[in-house]
C-alpha positions as CSV (number, residue, x, y, z in Angstrom):
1,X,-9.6,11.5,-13.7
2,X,-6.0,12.0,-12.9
3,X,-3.6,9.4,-12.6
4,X,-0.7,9.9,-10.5
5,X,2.7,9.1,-12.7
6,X,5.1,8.2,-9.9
7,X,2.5,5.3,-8.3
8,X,-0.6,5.0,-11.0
9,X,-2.9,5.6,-8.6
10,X,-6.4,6.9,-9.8
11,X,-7.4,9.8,-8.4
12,X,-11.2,11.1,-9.4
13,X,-12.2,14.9,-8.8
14,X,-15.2,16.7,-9.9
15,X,-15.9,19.8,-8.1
16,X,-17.4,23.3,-7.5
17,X,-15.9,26.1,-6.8
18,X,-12.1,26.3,-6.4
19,X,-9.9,22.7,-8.0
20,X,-7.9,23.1,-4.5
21,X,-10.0,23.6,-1.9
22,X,-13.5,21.5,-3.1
23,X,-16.5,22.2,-0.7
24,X,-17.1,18.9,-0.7
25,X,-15.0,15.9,-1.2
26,X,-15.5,11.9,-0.7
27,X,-13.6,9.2,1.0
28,X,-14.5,5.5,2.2
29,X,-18.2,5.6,1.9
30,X,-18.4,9.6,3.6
31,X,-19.1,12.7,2.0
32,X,-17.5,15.2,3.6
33,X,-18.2,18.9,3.7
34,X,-15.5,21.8,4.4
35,X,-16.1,24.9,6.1
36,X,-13.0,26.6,7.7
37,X,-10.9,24.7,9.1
38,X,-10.4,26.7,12.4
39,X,-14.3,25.6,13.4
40,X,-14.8,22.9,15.7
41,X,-18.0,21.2,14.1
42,X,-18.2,18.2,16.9
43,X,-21.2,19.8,17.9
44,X,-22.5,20.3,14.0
45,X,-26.2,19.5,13.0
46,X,-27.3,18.8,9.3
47,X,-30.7,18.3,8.2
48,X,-31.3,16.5,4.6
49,X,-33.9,17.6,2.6
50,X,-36.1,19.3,5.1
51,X,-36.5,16.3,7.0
52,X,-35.8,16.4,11.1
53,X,-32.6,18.1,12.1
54,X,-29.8,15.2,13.4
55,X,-27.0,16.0,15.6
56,X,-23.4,15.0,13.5
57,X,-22.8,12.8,16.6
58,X,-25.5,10.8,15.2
59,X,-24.2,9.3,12.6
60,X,-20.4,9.0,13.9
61,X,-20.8,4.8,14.4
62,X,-21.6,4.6,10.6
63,X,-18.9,6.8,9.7
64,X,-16.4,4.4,11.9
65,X,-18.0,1.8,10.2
66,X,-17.0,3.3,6.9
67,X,-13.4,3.8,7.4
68,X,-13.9,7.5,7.3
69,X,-11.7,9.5,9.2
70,X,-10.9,12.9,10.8
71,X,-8.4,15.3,9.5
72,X,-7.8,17.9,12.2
73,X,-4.2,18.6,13.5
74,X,-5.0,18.5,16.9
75,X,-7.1,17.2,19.9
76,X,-8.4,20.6,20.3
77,X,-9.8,20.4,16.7
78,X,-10.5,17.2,15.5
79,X,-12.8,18.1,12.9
80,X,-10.5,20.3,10.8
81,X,-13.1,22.1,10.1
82,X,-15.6,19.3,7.9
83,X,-19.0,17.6,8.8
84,X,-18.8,14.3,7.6
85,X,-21.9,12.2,6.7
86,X,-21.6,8.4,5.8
87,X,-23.0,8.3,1.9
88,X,-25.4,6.0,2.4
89,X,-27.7,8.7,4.2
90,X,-27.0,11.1,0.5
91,X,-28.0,9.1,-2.2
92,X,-31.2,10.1,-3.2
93,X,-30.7,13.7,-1.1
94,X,-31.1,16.6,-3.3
95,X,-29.7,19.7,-0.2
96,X,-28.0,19.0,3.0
97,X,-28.6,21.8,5.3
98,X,-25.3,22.1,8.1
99,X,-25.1,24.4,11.0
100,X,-21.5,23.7,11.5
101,X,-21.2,25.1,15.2
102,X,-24.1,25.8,17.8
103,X,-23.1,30.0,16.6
104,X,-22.6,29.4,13.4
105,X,-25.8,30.2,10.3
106,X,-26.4,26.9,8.4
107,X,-25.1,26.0,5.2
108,X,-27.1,24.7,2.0
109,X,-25.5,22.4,-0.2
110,X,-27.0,21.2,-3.0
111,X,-26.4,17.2,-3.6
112,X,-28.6,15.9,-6.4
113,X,-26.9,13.5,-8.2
114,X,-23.9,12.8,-5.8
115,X,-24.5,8.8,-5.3
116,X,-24.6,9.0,-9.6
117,X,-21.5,10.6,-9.4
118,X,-20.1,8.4,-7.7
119,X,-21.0,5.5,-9.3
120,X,-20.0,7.0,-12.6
121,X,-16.4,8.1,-11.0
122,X,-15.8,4.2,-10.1
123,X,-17.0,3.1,-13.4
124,X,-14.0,4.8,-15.1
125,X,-11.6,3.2,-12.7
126,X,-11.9,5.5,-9.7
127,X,-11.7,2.8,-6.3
128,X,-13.9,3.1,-3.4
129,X,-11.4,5.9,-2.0
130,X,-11.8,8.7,-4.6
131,X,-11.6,12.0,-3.7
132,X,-14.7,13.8,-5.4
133,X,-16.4,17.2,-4.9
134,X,-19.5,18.6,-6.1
Protein backbone atom coordinates (compact mmCIF):
# COMPACT_ATOMS: atom_id res chain seq x y z
CA UNK A 1 0.00 0.00 0.00
CA UNK A 2 1.26 3.42 -0.82
CA UNK A 3 -0.16 6.44 0.46
CA UNK A 4 0.15 9.44 -1.46
CA UNK A 5 1.86 12.38 0.93
CA UNK A 6 0.56 15.45 -0.84
CA UNK A 7 -3.45 14.23 -0.62
CA UNK A 8 -3.34 10.80 1.60
CA UNK A 9 -4.93 9.03 -0.72
CA UNK A 10 -4.50 5.10 -0.53
CA UNK A 11 -3.25 3.68 -3.36
CA UNK A 12 -3.03 -0.44 -3.34
CA UNK A 13 -0.72 -2.35 -5.98
CA UNK A 14 0.25 -5.88 -6.18
CA UNK A 15 1.50 -6.95 -9.46
CA UNK A 16 3.41 -9.19 -11.91
CA UNK A 17 5.81 -8.39 -14.03
CA UNK A 18 7.10 -4.79 -14.33
CA UNK A 19 5.77 -2.12 -10.90
CA UNK A 20 4.99 0.39 -13.96
CA UNK A 21 3.39 -1.14 -16.56
CA UNK A 22 1.13 -4.12 -14.46
CA UNK A 23 -0.57 -6.57 -16.95
CA UNK A 24 -3.35 -6.23 -15.09
CA UNK A 25 -4.80 -3.59 -12.93
CA UNK A 26 -8.36 -2.88 -11.16
CA UNK A 27 -10.68 0.04 -11.06
CA UNK A 28 -14.57 0.51 -10.06
CA UNK A 29 -15.61 -3.09 -9.95
CA UNK A 30 -13.35 -3.96 -13.65
CA UNK A 31 -10.39 -5.87 -13.96
CA UNK A 32 -8.61 -4.69 -16.64
CA UNK A 33 -6.01 -6.28 -18.85
CA UNK A 34 -3.22 -4.43 -20.92
CA UNK A 35 -1.77 -5.45 -24.11
CA UNK A 36 -0.24 -2.68 -26.26
CA UNK A 37 -1.67 0.09 -26.28
CA UNK A 38 -1.65 0.71 -30.11
CA UNK A 39 -4.39 -2.43 -30.45
CA UNK A 40 -7.80 -1.64 -30.92
CA UNK A 41 -9.40 -4.48 -28.73
CA UNK A 42 -13.28 -3.23 -29.46
CA UNK A 43 -13.63 -6.31 -31.21
CA UNK A 44 -11.72 -8.50 -28.31
CA UNK A 45 -13.05 -11.96 -27.15
CA UNK A 46 -12.08 -13.65 -23.68
CA UNK A 47 -13.14 -16.85 -22.58
CA UNK A 48 -12.89 -17.79 -18.67
CA UNK A 49 -11.91 -20.98 -17.67
CA UNK A 50 -12.63 -22.89 -20.71
CA UNK A 51 -16.15 -22.02 -20.71
CA UNK A 52 -17.82 -20.51 -24.16
CA UNK A 53 -15.92 -17.81 -25.78
CA UNK A 54 -17.94 -14.09 -25.18
CA UNK A 55 -17.35 -11.19 -27.38
CA UNK A 56 -15.91 -7.97 -24.96
CA UNK A 57 -18.96 -6.24 -26.32
CA UNK A 58 -20.84 -8.42 -24.15
CA UNK A 59 -20.18 -7.40 -21.10
CA UNK A 60 -19.80 -3.50 -21.96
CA UNK A 61 -23.51 -2.62 -20.05
CA UNK A 62 -22.01 -4.09 -16.78
CA UNK A 63 -18.82 -2.42 -17.14
CA UNK A 64 -20.98 1.11 -17.59
CA UNK A 65 -22.70 -0.04 -14.81
CA UNK A 66 -19.52 -0.29 -12.86
CA UNK A 67 -18.10 3.10 -13.42
CA UNK A 68 -15.33 1.62 -15.33
CA UNK A 69 -14.01 3.51 -17.96
CA UNK A 70 -11.88 3.68 -21.17
CA UNK A 71 -8.44 5.09 -21.37
CA UNK A 72 -7.54 5.55 -24.99
CA UNK A 73 -6.43 8.97 -26.32
CA UNK A 74 -8.46 9.02 -29.17
CA UNK A 75 -11.75 8.03 -30.99
CA UNK A 76 -9.72 5.97 -33.28
CA UNK A 77 -8.58 3.93 -30.26
CA UNK A 78 -10.68 3.92 -27.50
CA UNK A 79 -9.46 0.95 -25.87
CA UNK A 80 -5.87 2.02 -25.27
CA UNK A 81 -4.96 -1.03 -25.74
CA UNK A 82 -6.93 -3.10 -22.48
CA UNK A 83 -9.91 -5.61 -22.43
CA UNK A 84 -11.83 -4.78 -19.60
CA UNK A 85 -14.10 -7.35 -17.73
CA UNK A 86 -16.56 -6.23 -14.88
CA UNK A 87 -15.10 -8.28 -11.64
CA UNK A 88 -18.02 -9.87 -10.81
CA UNK A 89 -17.60 -12.33 -13.87
CA UNK A 90 -13.62 -13.17 -12.16
CA UNK A 91 -14.09 -14.12 -8.78
CA UNK A 92 -13.91 -17.56 -8.60
CA UNK A 93 -12.06 -17.70 -12.34
CA UNK A 94 -8.80 -19.31 -12.13
CA UNK A 95 -7.41 -18.21 -16.43
CA UNK A 96 -9.01 -15.71 -18.58
CA UNK A 97 -8.18 -16.47 -22.08
CA UNK A 98 -8.27 -12.90 -24.47
CA UNK A 99 -7.82 -12.73 -28.16
CA UNK A 100 -7.39 -9.01 -28.10
CA UNK A 101 -8.05 -8.35 -31.97
CA UNK A 102 -9.81 -10.69 -34.53
CA UNK A 103 -5.53 -11.14 -35.84
CA UNK A 104 -4.25 -11.17 -32.82
CA UNK A 105 -3.16 -15.10 -30.83
CA UNK A 106 -4.95 -15.16 -27.42
CA UNK A 107 -3.59 -14.35 -24.24
CA UNK A 108 -3.70 -16.59 -20.85
CA UNK A 109 -3.78 -14.95 -17.71
CA UNK A 110 -3.80 -16.65 -14.76
CA UNK A 111 -6.50 -15.10 -12.01
CA UNK A 112 -6.88 -17.48 -9.02
CA UNK A 113 -7.24 -15.56 -6.18
CA UNK A 114 -8.02 -12.05 -7.73
CA UNK A 115 -11.58 -11.42 -5.91
CA UNK A 116 -9.29 -12.46 -2.47
CA UNK A 117 -6.98 -9.98 -3.43
CA UNK A 118 -9.10 -7.68 -3.62
CA UNK A 119 -10.89 -8.13 -0.71
CA UNK A 120 -7.73 -8.26 1.30
CA UNK A 121 -6.41 -4.92 -0.52
CA UNK A 122 -9.73 -3.01 0.87
CA UNK A 123 -9.35 -4.61 4.26
CA UNK A 124 -6.04 -2.64 4.78
CA UNK A 125 -7.70 0.54 3.72
CA UNK A 126 -7.61 0.35 -0.05
CA UNK A 127 -11.37 1.95 -1.34
CA UNK A 128 -13.31 0.47 -4.01
CA UNK A 129 -11.03 2.34 -6.63
CA UNK A 130 -7.61 0.68 -6.04
CA UNK A 131 -5.40 0.16 -8.61
CA UNK A 132 -4.21 -3.61 -8.31
CA UNK A 133 -2.32 -6.06 -10.68
CA UNK A 134 -1.68 -9.63 -10.53
Amino acid sequence: MVSDKFTGAKKCLVFQGKRHKPLVSYDHGAVAFQFARKLNTTKAAFQIDGGPVRAWDDVYPALVQTGAQLEGRSLANPTGGKVIIPLSALKAAHVVVIRPTPKSRPQSFAIQGMGDMIASAQGLGCNSTARTAG
